[in-house]
C-alpha positions in Angstrom: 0.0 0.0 0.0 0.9 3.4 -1.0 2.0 6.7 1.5 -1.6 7.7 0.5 -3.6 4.6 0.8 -1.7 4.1 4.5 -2.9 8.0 5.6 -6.6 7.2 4.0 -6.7 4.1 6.2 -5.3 5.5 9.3 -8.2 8.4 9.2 -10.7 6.0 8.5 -9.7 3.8 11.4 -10.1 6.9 13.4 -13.6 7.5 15.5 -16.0 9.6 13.6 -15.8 12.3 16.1 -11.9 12.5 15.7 -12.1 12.4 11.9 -13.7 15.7 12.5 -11.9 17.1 14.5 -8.9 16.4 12.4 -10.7 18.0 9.2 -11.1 20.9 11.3 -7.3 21.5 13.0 -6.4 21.0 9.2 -8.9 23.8 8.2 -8.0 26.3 11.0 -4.0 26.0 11.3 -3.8 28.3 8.0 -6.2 30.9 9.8 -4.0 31.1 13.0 -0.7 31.0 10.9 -2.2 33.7 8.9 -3.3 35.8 12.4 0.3 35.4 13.8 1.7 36.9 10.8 -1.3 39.9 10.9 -1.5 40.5 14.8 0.7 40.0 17.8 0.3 37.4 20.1 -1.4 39.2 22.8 -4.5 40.4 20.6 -4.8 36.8 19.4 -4.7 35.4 22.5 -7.6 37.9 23.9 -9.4 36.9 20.2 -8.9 33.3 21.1 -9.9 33.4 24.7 -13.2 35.2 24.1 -14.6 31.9 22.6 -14.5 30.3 26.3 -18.3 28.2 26.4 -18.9 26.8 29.6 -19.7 23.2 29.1 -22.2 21.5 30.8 -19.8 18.2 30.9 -16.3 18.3 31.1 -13.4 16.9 29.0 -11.6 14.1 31.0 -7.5 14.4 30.8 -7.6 11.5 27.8 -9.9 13.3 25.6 -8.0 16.3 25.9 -4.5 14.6 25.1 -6.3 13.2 22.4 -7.8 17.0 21.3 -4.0 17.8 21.6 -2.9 15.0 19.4 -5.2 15.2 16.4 -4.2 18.9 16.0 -0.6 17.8 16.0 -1.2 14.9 12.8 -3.1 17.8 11.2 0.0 20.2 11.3 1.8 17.2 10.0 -0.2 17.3 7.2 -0.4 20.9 6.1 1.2 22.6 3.4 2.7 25.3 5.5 4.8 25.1 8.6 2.6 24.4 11.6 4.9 25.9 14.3 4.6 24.7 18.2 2.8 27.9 18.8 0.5 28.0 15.9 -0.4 24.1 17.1 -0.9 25.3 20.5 -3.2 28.6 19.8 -5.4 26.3 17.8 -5.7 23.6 20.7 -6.1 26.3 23.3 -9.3 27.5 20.8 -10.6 24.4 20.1 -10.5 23.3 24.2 -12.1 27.2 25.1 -15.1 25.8 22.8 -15.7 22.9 25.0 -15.6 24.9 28.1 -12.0 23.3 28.8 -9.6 26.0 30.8 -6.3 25.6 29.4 -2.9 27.7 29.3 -0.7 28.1 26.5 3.2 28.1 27.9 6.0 29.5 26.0 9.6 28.1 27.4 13.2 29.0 26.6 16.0 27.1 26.8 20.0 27.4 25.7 21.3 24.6 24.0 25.1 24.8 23.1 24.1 28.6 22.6 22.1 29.0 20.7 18.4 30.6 22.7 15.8 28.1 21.9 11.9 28.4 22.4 8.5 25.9 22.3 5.1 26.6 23.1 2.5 24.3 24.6 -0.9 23.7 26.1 -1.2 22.7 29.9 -4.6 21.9 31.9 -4.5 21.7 35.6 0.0 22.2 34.7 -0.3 18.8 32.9 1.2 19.4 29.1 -1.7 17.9 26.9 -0.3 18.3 23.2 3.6 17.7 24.2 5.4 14.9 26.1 4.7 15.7 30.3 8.9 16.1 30.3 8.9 19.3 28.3 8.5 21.2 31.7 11.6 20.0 33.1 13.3 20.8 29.1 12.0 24.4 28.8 11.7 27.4 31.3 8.1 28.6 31.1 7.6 31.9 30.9 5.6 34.2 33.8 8.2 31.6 36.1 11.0 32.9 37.6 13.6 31.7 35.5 16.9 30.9 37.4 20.2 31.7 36.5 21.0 28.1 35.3 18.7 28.0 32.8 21.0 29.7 30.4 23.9 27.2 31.5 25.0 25.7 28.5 24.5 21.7 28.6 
């Protein structure tokens, strides 16, 4: 089987509900690549959080990893360059729409140095669309950041 025929068959073993979902990360990412390049990130943010709907049932931690992974494959898939933060913004959106509160984190980190940086989403300080390590990889911003952060490794 074809690179094609593989992808067609891995969406349609996916749940309907997911399929969706993944048709829609792939249909937003341009728009929030498009708004980073047309606003800063502050405005977007407040643009973004304005769609909070409380929900009258709650995402468990699975379904949101899950959220968070189906907007990764779609920036996989794009014909642009999804960035971490462009991933994120989206996932934060998308979980703001099912009532979820989430936070987007921005980290920095020095790495033979060269200043390095990687947004992601966290719920209750769990990372949902990253692996739960990137906390302990990356200093989040509105932290203190210590002095050893910018030790070269």
């Amino acid at each position: 089987m074809n690179l094609w025929g593989r992808r067609l068959a891995q969406f349609r073993a996916l749940r309907l509900a997911d399929q969706r979902m993944l048709l829609i990360s792939a249909a937003c990412l341009p728009w929030i690549w498009l708004a980073l390049r047309v606003m800063d990130l502050s405005r977007l943010q407040a643009l973004l959080q304005r769609s909070y709907l409380p929900a009258a049932t709650t995402l468990q931690l699975p379904d949101i990893q899950t959220l968070g992974e189906l907007v990764n494959i779609a920036a996989r898939h794009v014909p642009f360059p999804a960035t971490c933060l462009s991933r994120s913004l989206l996932l934060v959106w998308l979980l703001n729409r099912r009532g979820v509160k989430s936070n987007l984190r921005i980290g920095v980190r020095l790495t033979r140095g060269v200043l390095e940086a990687h947004a992601w989403v966290e719920c209750d300080g769990i990372p949902v669309n990253d692996r739960v390590d990137v906390i302990r990889q990356f200093e989040p911003f509105g932290d203190v950041v210590p002095a050893t952060a910018f030790d070269a490794p």
